[in-house]
C-alpha positions as CSV (number, residue, x, y, z in Angstrom):
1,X,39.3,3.0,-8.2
2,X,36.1,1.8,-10.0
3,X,37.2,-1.1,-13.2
4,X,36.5,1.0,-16.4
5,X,34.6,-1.8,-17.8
6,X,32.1,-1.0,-15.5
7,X,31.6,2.4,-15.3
8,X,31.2,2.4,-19.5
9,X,29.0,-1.0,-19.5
10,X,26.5,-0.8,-21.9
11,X,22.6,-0.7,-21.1
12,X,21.3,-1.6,-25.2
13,X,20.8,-5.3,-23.6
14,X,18.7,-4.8,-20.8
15,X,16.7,-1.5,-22.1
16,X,15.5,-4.4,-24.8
17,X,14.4,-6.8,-22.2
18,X,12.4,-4.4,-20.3
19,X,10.9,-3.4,-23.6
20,X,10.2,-6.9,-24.1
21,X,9.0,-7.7,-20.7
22,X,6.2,-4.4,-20.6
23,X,5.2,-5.7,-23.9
24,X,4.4,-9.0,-22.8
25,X,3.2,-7.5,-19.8
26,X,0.6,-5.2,-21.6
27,X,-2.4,-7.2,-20.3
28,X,-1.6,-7.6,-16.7
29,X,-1.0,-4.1,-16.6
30,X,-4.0,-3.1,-18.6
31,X,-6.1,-5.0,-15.7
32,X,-4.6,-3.0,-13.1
33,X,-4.9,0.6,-14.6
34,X,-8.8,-0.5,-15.2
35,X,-8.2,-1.0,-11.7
36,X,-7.4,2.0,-10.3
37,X,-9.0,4.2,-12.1
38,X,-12.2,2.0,-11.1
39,X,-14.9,4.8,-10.0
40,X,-14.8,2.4,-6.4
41,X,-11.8,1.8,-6.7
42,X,-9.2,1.3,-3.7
43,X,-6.3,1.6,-5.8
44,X,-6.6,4.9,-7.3
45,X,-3.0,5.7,-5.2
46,X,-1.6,3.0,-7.8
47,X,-1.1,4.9,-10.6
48,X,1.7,7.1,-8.2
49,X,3.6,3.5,-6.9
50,X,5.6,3.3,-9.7
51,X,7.2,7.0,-9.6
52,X,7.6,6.5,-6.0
53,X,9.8,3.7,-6.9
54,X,11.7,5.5,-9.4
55,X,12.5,7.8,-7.3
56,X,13.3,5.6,-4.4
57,X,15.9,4.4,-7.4
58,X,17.3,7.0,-8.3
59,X,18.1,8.7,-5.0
60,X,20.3,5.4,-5.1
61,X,22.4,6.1,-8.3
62,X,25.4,7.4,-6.8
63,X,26.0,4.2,-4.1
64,X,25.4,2.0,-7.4
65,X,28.5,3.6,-8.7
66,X,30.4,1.8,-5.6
67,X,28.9,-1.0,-6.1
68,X,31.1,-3.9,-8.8
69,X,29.0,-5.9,-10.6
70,X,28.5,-9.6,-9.6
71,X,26.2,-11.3,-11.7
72,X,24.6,-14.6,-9.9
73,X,23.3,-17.7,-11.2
74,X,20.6,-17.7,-9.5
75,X,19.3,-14.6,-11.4
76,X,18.6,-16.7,-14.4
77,X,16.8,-19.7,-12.3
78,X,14.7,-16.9,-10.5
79,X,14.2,-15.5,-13.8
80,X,12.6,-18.7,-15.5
81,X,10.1,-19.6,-12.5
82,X,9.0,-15.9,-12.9
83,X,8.1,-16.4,-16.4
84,X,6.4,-19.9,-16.0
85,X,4.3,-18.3,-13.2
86,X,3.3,-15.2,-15.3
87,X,3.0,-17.6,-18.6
88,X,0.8,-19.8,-16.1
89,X,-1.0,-17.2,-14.6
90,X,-1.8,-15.5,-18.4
91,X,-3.0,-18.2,-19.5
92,X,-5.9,-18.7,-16.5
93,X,-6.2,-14.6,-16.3
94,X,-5.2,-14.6,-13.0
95,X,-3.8,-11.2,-13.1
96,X,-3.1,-10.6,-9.3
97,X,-0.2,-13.7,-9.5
98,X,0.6,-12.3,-12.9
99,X,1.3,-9.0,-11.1
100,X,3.6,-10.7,-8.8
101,X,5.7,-12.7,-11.3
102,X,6.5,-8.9,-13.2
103,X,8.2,-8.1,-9.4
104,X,9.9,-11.7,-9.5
105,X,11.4,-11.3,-13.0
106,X,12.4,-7.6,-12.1
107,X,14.6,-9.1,-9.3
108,X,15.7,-11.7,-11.0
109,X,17.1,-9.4,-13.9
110,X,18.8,-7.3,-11.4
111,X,20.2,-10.5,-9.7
112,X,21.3,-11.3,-13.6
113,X,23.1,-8.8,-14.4
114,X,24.6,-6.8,-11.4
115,X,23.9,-9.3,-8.0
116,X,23.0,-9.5,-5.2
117,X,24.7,-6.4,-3.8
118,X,22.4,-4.5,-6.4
119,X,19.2,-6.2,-5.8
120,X,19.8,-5.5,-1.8
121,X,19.8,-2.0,-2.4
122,X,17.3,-1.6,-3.9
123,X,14.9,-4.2,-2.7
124,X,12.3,-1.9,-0.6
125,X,11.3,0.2,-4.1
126,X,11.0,-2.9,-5.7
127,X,9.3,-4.8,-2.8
128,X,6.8,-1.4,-2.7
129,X,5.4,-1.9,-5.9
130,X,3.4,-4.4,-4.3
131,X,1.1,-1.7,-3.6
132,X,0.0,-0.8,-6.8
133,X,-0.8,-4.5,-7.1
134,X,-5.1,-4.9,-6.8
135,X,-6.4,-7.4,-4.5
136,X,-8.8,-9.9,-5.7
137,X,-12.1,-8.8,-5.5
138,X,-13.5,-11.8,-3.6
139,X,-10.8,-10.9,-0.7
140,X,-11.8,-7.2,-0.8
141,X,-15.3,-8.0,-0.3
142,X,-14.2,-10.4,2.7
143,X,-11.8,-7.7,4.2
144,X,-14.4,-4.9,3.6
145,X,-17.1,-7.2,5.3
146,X,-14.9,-7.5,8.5
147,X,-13.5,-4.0,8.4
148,X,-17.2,-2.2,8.1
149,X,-18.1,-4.5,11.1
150,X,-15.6,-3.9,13.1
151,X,-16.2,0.2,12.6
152,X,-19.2,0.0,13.0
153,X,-18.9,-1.9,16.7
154,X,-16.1,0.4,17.7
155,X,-18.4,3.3,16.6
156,X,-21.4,2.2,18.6
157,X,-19.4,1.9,21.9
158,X,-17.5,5.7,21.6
159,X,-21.4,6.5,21.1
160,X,-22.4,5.3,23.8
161,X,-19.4,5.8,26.0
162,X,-20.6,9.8,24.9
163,X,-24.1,9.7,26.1
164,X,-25.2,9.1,22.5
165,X,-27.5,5.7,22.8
166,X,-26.4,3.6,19.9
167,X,-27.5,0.1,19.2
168,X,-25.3,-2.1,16.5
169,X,-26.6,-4.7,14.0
170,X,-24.3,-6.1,12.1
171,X,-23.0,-2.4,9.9
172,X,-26.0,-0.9,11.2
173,X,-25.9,1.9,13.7
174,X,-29.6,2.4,15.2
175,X,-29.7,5.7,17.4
176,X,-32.9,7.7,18.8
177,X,-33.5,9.7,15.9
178,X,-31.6,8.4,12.7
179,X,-30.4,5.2,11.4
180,X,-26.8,5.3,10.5
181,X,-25.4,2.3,8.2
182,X,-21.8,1.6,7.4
183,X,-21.5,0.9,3.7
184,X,-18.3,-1.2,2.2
185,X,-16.7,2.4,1.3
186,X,-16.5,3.6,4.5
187,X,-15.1,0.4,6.1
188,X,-11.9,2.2,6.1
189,X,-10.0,0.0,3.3
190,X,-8.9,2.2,1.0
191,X,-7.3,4.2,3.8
192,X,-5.7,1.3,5.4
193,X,-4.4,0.3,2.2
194,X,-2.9,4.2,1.5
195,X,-1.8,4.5,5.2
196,X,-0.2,1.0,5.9
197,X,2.0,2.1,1.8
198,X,3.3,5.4,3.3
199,X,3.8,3.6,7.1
200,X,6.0,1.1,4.9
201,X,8.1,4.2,3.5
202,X,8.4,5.8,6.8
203,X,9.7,2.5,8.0
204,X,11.9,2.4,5.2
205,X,13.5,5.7,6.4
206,X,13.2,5.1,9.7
207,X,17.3,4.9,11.0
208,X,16.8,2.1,14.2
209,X,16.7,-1.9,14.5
210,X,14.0,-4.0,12.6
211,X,12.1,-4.4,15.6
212,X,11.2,-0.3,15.6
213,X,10.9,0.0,11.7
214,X,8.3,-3.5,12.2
215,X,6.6,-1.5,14.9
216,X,6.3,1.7,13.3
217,X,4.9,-0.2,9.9
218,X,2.3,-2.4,11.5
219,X,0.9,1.0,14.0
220,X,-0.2,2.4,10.4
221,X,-3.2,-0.9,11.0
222,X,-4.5,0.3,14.0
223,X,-4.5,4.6,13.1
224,X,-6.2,3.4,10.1
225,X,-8.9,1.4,11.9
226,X,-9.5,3.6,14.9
227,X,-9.4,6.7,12.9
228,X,-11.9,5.3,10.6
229,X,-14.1,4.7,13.6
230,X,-13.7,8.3,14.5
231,X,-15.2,9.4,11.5
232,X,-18.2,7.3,11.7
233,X,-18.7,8.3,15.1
234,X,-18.7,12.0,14.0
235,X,-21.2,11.2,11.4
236,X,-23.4,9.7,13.3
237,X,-23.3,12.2,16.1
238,X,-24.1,14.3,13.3
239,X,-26.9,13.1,12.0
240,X,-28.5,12.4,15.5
241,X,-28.1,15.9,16.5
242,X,-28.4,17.6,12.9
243,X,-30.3,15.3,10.7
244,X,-28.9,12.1,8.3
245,X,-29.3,15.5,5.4
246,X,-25.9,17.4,7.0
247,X,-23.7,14.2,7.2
248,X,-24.1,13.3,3.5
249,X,-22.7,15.4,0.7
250,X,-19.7,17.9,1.2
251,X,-19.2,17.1,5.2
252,X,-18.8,13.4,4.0
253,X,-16.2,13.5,1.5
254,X,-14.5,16.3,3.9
255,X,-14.2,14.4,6.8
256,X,-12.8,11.4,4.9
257,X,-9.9,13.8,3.4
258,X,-9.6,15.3,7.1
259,X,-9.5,11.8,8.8
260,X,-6.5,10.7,6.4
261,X,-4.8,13.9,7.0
262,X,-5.3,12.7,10.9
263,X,-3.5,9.8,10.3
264,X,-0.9,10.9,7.8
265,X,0.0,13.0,11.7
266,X,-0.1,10.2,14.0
267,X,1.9,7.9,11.9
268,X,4.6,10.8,11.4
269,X,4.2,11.3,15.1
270,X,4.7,7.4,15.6
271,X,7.8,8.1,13.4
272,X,9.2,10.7,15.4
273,X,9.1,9.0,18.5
274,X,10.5,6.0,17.4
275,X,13.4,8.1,15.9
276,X,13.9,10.1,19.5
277,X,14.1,6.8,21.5
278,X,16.7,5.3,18.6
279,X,18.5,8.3,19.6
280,X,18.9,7.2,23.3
281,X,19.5,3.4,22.8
C-alpha cells in the first residue's frame, strides 16, 4: 500500500521553481525559438521536442505512483553547478551551454525532490530534449562542409557506377551537359539531425540489450547519409538527361520530403529486425 503522505504531496513548491527557472531562462530560450524558426534553419523540428517529452512523461504517470519518494543529496549539489554553469554561461551569451545547464538543473530537481528512482525513469525524455538544443553555428558550418563533401563524392561514384560520367570537385558535380553543385542545405544535416532524434526514440522503445538499441540508434547515421546521396544522385541524373530547369523548384523540395519518408522506412525496418532477432535470442 502506497504512504498517504505521498500520494497527497503537494506540487505549490516545485510548480514555483519551474516558474522561476523558465523565467530566468527567458533568454536562452528566446535564442533557440529565433533558432528554429530561422528561414535555414535545422532545427525547425525543435519547437515539437518538448511535447514529445511531455508525452514521453506522461505515458509514465501511473509507474510514478509505485514509485516512494527518496530525495538525494546530490540533487541539491547537481543543482548548484547547473546554475553556476547557466549564470556562467549568461553572462558570456553562450547559449548552447546555457541550454545544457536548463537539462542539468531539470535533473537535479527531480533528483531533489523524488530520487534517483524518479530521475531513472524518466531520464531518456529528459536526455531527448537535447535535440531541440541548436548547434553552434561555427560547428554547423564544419559539419555541413564535411557532410556536402562527402555527398557529393558518394554521388559522383553511383553516377558513374550508372553510366552517367561524373567528375567531383570539391561539392561540385561536373557531368557532360550540366553542372551540378551541392550547397550546405542539401548536405543532408537537417535530416541527419531529424533522423538520428526519431532513431533515438525507436531505440528507446526498442525491447532488447543495449548493444541492439546502440545499433539501431547509430544505423539512423548512415540511412541519413546514403539516402541523402540518393537524392543528389537523382537530381543530377535529372538534370543531365532533362535540364538543371526540371531539378529545381517543386521536384526539389519533393524529393527532399520523399527521401526523409525513405528513411523514416529503413530505420523502422532496422527496428523491426532488430525486434524479430530479440525475439529468438
Amino acid at each position: 500500500m502506497l504512504d498517504p503522505k505521498i500520494t497527497t504531496k503537494s506540487y505549490s513548491q516545485e510548480i514555483l521553481i519551474i516558474i522561476l527557472l523558465i523565467a530566468a531562462s527567458l533568454p536562452t530560450i528566446f535564442w533557440m525559438t529565433d533558432r528554429w524558426f530561422a528561414a535555414d534553419s535545422y532545427y525547425s523540428h525543435g519547437v515539437l521536442v518538448p511535447f514529445i517529452s511531455l508525452f514521453l512523461i506522461l505515458k509514465k504517470r501511473e509507474r510514478f505512483k509505485q514509485i516512494p519518494f527518496s530525495p538525494s543529496p546530490w540533487g541539491m549539489r547537481l543543482f548548484l553547478f547547473g546554475i553556476i554553469s547557466y549564470w556562467i554561461s549568461a553572462i558570456l551569451h553562450v547559449y548552447f551551454t546555457s541550454g545544457f545547464s536548463m537539462l542539468v538543473i531539470s535533473m537535479a530537481l527531480i533528483l531533489h525532490f523524488y530520487g534517483k528512482n524518479a530521475l531513472k525513469e524518466i531520464l531518456f525524455p529528459l536526455l531527448f530534449l537535447v535535440f531541440m538544443i541548436p548547434l553552434p553555428l561555427i560547428i554547423i558550418a564544419f559539419i555541413c562542409f564535411k557532410l556536402k563533401i562527402m555527398a557529393a563524392h558518394l554521388a559522383t561514384l553511383t553516377l558513374n557506377s550508372i553510366g552517367l560520367p561524373a567528375i567531383e570537385e570539391s561539392s561540385l558535380i561536373k557531368m557532360r551537359h550540366c553542372y551540378v553543385l551541392v550547397e550546405d542545405s542539401c548536405g543532408g544535416l537537417k535530416s541527419l539531425i531529424s533522423l538520428t532524434a526519431l532513431g533515438s526514440i525507436f531505440a528507446y522503445q526498442l525491447r532488447s540489450d543495449i548493444f541492439k538499441k546502440s545499433l539501431l540508434f547509430l544505423s539512423a547515421i548512415p540511412i541519413a547519409t546514403l539516402t541523402n546521396a540518393g537524392r543528389i544522385v537523382f537530381l543530377s541524373a535529372v538534370s543531365e538527361v532533362y535540364g538543371t530547369g526540371y531539378a529545381q523548384g517543386l521536384l526539389h523540395n519533393l524529393s527532399g520530403y520523399l527521401v526523409f519518408a525513405f528513411s523514416f522506412l529503413l530505420l523502422y525496418a532496422v527496428k523491426k529486425h532488430l525486434e524479430s532477432s530479440s525475439s529468438y535470442d
